[in-house]
One Martini backbone bead per residue (centre of mass of N, CA, C, O) as a GRO file, in nm:
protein
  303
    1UNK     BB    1  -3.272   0.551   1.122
    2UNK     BB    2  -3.194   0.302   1.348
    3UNK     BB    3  -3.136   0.085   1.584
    4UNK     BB    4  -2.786  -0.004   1.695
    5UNK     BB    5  -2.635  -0.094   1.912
    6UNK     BB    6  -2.392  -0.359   1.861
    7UNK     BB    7  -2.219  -0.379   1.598
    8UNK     BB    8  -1.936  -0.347   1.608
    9UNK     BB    9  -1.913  -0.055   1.498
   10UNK     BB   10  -2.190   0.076   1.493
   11UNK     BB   11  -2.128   0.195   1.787
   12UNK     BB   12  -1.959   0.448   1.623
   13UNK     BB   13  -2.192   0.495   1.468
   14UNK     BB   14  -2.477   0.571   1.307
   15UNK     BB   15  -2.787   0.565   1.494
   16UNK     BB   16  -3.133   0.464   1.580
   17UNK     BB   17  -3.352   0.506   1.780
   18UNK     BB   18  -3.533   0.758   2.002
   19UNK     BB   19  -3.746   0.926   2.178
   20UNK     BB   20  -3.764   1.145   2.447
   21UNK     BB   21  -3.822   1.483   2.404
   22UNK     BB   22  -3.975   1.740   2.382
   23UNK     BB   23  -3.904   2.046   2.218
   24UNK     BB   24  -3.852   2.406   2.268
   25UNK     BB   25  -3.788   2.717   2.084
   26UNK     BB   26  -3.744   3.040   1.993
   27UNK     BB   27  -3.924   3.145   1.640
   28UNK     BB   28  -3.947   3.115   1.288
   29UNK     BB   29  -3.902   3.218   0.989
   30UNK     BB   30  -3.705   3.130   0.785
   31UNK     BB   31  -3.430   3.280   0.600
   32UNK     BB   32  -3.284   3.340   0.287
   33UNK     BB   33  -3.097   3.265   0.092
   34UNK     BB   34  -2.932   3.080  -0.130
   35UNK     BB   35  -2.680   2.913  -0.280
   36UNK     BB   36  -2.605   2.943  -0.558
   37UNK     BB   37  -2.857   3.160  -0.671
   38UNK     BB   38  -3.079   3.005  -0.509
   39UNK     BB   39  -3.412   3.088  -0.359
   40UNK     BB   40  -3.428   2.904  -0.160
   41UNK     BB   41  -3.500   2.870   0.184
   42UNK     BB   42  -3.343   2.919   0.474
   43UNK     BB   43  -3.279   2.695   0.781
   44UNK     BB   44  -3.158   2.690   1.098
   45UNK     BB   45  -2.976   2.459   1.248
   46UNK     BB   46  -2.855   2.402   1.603
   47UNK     BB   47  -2.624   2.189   1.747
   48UNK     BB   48  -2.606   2.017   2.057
   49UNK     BB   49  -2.538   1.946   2.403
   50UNK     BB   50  -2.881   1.802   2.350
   51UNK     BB   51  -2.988   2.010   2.105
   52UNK     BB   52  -3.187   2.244   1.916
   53UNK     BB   53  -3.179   2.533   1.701
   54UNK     BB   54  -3.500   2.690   1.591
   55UNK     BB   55  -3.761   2.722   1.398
   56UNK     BB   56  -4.059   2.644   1.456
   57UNK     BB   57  -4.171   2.763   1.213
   58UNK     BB   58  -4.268   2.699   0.834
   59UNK     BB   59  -4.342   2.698   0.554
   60UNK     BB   60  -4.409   2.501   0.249
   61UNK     BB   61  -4.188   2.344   0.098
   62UNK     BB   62  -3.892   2.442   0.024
   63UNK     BB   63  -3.554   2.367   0.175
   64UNK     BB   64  -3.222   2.502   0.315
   65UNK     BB   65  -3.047   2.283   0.562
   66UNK     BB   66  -2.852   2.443   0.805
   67UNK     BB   67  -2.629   2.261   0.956
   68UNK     BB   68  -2.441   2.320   1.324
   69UNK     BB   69  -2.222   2.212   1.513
   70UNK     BB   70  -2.164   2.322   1.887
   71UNK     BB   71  -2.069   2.069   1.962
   72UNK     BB   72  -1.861   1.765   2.090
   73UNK     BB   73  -2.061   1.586   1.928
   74UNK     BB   74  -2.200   1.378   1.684
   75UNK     BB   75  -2.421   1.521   1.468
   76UNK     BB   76  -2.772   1.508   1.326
   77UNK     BB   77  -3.104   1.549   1.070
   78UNK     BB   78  -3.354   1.477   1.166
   79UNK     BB   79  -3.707   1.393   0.987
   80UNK     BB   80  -4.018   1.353   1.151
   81UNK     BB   81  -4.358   1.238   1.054
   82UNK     BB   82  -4.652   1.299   1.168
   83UNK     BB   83  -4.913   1.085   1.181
   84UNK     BB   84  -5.210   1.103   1.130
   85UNK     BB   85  -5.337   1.139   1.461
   86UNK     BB   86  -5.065   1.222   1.589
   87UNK     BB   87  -4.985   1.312   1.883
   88UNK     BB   88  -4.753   1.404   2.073
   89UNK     BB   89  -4.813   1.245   2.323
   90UNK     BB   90  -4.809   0.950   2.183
   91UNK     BB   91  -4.527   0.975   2.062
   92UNK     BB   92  -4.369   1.011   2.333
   93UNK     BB   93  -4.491   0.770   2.478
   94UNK     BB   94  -4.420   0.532   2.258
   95UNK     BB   95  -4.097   0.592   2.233
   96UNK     BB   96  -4.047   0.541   2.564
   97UNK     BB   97  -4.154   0.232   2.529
   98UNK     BB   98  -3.933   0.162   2.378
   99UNK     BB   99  -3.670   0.252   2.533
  100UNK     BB  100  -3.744   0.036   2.751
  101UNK     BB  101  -3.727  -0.232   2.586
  102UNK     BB  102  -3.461  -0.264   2.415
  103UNK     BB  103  -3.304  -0.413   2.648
  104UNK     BB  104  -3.521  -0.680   2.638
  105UNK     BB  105  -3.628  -0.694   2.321
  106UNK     BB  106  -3.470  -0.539   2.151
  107UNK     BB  107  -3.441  -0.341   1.846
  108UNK     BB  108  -3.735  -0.427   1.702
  109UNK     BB  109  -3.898  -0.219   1.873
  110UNK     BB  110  -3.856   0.021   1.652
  111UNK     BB  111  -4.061  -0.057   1.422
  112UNK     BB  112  -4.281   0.159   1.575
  113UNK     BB  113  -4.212   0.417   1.438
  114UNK     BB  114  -4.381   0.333   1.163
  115UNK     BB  115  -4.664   0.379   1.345
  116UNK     BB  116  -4.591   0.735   1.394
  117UNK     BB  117  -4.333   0.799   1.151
  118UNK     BB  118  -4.216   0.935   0.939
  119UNK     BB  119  -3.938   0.934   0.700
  120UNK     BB  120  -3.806   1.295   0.576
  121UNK     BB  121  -3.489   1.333   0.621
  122UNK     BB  122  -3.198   1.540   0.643
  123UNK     BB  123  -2.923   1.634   0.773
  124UNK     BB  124  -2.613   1.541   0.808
  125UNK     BB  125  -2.311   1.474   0.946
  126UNK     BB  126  -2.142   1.634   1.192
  127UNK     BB  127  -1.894   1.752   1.336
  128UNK     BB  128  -1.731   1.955   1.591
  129UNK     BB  129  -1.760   2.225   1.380
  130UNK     BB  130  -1.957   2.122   1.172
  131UNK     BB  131  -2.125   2.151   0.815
  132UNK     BB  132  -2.477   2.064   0.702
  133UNK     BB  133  -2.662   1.980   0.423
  134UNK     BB  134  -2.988   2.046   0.264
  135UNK     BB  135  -3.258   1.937   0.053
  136UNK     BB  136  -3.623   1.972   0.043
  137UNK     BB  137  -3.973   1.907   0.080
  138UNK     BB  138  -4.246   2.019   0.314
  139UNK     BB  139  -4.562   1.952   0.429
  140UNK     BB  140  -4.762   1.982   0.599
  141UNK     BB  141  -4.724   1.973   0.979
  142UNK     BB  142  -4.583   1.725   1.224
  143UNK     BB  143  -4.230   1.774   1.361
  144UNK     BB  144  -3.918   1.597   1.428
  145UNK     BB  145  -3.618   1.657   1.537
  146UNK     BB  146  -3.334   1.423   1.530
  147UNK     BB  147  -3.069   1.254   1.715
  148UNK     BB  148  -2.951   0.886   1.670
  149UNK     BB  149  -2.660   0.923   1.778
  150UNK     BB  150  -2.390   0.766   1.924
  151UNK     BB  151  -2.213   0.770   2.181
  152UNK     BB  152  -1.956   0.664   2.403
  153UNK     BB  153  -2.169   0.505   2.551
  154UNK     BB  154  -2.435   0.432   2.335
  155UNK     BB  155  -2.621   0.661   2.347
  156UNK     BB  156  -2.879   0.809   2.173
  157UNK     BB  157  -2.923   1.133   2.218
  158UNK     BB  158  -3.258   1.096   2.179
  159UNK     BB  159  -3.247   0.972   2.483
  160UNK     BB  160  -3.131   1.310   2.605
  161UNK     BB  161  -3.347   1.509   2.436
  162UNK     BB  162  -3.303   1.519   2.129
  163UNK     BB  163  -3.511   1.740   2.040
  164UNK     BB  164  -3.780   1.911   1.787
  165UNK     BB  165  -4.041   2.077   1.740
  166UNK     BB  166  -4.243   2.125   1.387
  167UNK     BB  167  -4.418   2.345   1.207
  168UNK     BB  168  -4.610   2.292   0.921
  169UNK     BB  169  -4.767   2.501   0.680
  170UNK     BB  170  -4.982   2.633   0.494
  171UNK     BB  171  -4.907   2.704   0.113
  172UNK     BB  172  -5.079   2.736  -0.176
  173UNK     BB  173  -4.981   3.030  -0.320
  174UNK     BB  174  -4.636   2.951  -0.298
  175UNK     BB  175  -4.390   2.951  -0.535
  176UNK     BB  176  -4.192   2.735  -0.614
  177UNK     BB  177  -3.879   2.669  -0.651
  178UNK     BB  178  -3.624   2.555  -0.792
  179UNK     BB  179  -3.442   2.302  -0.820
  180UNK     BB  180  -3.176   2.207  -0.800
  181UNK     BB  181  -2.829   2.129  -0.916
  182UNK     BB  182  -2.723   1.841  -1.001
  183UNK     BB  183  -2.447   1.671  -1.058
  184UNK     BB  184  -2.576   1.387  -0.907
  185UNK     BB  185  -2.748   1.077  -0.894
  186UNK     BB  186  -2.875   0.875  -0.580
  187UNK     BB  187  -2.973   0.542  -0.572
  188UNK     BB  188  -3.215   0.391  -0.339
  189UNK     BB  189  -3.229   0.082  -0.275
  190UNK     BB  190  -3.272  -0.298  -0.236
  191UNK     BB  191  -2.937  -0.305  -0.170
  192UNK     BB  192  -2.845   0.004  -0.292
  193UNK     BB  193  -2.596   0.266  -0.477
  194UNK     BB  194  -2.685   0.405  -0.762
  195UNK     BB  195  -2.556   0.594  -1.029
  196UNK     BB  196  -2.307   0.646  -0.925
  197UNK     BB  197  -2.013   0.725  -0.929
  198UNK     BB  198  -1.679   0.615  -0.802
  199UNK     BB  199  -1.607   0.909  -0.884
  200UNK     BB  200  -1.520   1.253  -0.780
  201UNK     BB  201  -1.500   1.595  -0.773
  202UNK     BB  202  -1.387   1.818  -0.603
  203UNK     BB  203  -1.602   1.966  -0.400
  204UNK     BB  204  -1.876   2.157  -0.444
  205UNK     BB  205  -2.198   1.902  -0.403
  206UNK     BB  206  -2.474   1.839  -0.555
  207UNK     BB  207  -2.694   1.517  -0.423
  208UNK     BB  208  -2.923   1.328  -0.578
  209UNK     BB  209  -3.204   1.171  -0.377
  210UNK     BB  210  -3.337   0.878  -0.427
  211UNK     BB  211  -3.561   0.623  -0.297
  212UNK     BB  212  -3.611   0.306  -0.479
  213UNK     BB  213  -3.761   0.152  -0.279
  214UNK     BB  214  -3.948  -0.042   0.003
  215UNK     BB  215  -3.745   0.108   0.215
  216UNK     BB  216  -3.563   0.281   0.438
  217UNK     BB  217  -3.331   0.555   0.365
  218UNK     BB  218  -2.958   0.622   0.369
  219UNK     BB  219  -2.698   0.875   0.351
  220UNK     BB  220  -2.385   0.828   0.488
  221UNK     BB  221  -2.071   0.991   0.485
  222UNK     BB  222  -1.761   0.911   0.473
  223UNK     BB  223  -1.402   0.950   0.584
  224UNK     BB  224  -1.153   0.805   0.563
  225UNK     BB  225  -0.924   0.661   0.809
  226UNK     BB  226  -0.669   0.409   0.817
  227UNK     BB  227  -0.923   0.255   0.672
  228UNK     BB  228  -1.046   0.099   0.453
  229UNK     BB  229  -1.323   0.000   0.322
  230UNK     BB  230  -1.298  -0.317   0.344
  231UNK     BB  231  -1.233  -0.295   0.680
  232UNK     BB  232  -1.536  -0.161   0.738
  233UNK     BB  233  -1.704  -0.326   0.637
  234UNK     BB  234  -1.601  -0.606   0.799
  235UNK     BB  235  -1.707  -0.489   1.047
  236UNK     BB  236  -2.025  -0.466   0.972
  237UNK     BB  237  -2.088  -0.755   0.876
  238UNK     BB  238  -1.925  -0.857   1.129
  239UNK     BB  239  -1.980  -0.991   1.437
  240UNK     BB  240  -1.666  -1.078   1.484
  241UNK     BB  241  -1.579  -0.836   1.474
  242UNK     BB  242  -1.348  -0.631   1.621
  243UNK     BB  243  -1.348  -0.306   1.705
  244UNK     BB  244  -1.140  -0.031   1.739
  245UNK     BB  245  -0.935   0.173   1.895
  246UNK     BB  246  -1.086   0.472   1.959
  247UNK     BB  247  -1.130   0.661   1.707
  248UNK     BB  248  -1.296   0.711   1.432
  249UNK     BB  249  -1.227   0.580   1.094
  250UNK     BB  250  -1.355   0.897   1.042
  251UNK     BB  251  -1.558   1.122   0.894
  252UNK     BB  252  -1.770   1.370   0.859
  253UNK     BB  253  -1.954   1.449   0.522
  254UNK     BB  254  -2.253   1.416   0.532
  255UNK     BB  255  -2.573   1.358   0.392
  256UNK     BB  256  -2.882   1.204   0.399
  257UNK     BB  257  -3.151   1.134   0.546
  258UNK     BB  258  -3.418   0.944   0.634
  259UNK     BB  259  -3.650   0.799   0.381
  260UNK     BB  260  -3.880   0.730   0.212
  261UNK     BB  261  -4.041   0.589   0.013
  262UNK     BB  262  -4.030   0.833  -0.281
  263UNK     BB  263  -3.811   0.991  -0.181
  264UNK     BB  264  -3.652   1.344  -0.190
  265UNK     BB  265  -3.338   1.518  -0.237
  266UNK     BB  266  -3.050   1.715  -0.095
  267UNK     BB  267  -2.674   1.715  -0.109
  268UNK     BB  268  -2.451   1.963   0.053
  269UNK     BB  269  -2.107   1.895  -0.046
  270UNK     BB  270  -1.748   1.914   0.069
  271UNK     BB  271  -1.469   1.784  -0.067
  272UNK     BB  272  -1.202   1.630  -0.021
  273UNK     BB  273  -0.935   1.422  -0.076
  274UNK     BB  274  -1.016   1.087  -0.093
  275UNK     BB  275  -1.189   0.856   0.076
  276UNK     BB  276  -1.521   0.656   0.069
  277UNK     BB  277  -1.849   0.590   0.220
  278UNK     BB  278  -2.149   0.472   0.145
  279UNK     BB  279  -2.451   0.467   0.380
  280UNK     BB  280  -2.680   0.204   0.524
  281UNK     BB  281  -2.829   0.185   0.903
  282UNK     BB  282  -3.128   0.066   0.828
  283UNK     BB  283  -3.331  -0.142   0.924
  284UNK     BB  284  -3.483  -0.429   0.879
  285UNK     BB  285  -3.782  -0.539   0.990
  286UNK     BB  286  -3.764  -0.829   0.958
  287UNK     BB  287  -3.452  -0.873   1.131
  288UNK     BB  288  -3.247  -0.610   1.200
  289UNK     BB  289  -3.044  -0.556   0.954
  290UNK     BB  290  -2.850  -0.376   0.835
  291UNK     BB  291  -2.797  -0.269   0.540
  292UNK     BB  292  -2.486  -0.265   0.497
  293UNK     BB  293  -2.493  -0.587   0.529
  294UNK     BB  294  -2.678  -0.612   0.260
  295UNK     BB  295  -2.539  -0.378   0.047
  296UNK     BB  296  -2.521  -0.073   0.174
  297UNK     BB  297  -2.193  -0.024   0.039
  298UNK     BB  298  -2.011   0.273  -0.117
  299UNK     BB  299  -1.742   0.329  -0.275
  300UNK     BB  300  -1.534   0.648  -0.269
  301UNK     BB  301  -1.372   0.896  -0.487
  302UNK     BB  302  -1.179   1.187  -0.419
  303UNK     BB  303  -0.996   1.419  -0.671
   0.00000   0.00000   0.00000
């Protein structure tokens, strides 16, 4: 998703930035099996306040991203993926002249995100000692970790220097895993969240989620506290509500980051029982308004 500075509510949820500064360390090919008997390979990685911790490259094809979160605010795991001919300099240039423009000629600057790398899925947000998972598949190339999220100060981490260059090698002769097996199937249309049923049963959950839209889609799964479904769409839609006071009316509870149209993933969550909204916060890039506002927000209930 992209930024939205503040819109109501969106202040307190997860918004898309830009990049801050390429980061590295050390590390190698992600290993060991997937959960529930599956052979998809894991690729572990841990983010901090304002880090990620990951290994540096693995080869091509499916992958089972395990995202953990060991800071105090709440994080998720974007993957951005550099267009032929961007080279790191470049993306990195490009985004900090976004980020300084940004105060002055506002959120609509971030469209240029889109000329320099594709959204390519991702583990979704996670709080403070909180655990995401995801599965995708992903082509040879350079890719970028960043996390979105605004903080209480309304900066978004990844202004803070949240990111992690990632290459992914060419391995054309490695028999690729099936396919996770979902329980439901989430179509990210424009501008609404289709195929899934109202209610889920509690317990973990593999959610096949799927673009067919003509522009970036994100679902991030909220758990509500203290407030309606109707009272939260109503903060992100109206303009003129006043956000509550406190900390936000919800917990994160996992779902897939921002993918290109024709994109396809697994979001690999645990529910609870209680109330839920499925959310895309990617504004649209003719006008600049969150998806949400546009109806691209669906109750869920968990029982």
């Amino acid at each position: 998703m992209l930024p939205v500075r503040r819109v109501s509510l969106l202040a307190l949820v997860l918004v898309v930035a830009a990049f801050g500064a390429m980061a590295s360390a050390c590390g190698g090919d992600g290993g060991g099996g997937g959960a529930e008997g599956s052979d998809i390979r894991v690729v572990s990685v841990t983010a901090a306040d304002f880090s990620f911790t990951s290994p540096d490259f693995f080869n091509q094809g499916m992958v089972r991203l395990a995202f953990t979160n060991s800071g105090q605010e709440t994080h998720h795991l974007q993957i951005l993926k550099l267009k032929s001919g961007v080279i790191q300099a470049k993306f990195k240039t490009t985004l900090n002249q976004i980020l300084s423009a940004v105060p002055t000629e506002g959120e609509a600057d971030f469209n240029r995100l889109y000329e320099i790398a594709d959204f390519s899925g991702g583990a979704g947000p996670a709080d403070p000692g909180g655990y995401s998972e995801a599965v995708l598949s992903l082509e040879s190339g350079v890719y970028v970790y960043a996390c979105f999220i605004a903080g209480a100060d309304g900066v978004p981490h990844i202004a803070k220097g949240m990111t992690r260059v990632l290459t992914v090698n060419p391995d054309p002769g490695t028999k690729q895993p099936a396919p996770p097996t979902a329980s439901a199937t989430v179509d990210m249309v424009d501008f609404a969240f289709t195929g899934i049923t109202a209610t889920l049963p509690a317990g973990k959950t593999t959610l096949a989620v799927v673009n067919k839209g003509q522009q970036s889609h994100e679902m991030s799964i909220l758990r509500l506290k203290g407030i309606t479904a109707a009272d939260l769409r109503k903060a992100l839609t109206d303009p003129n509500a006043a956000p509550p006071a406190g900390p936000p009316p919800y917990e994160s509870a996992g779902g897939f980051r921002g993918t290109a149209p024709g994109g396809t993933g697994w979001a690999v969550v645990n529910l609870t029982p209680g109330e839920y909204v499925l959310v895309c916060f990617i504004p649209d890039p003719a006008d600049g308004k969150p998806h949400a506002a546009k109806g691209m927000f669906k109750p869920l209930t968990v029982q």
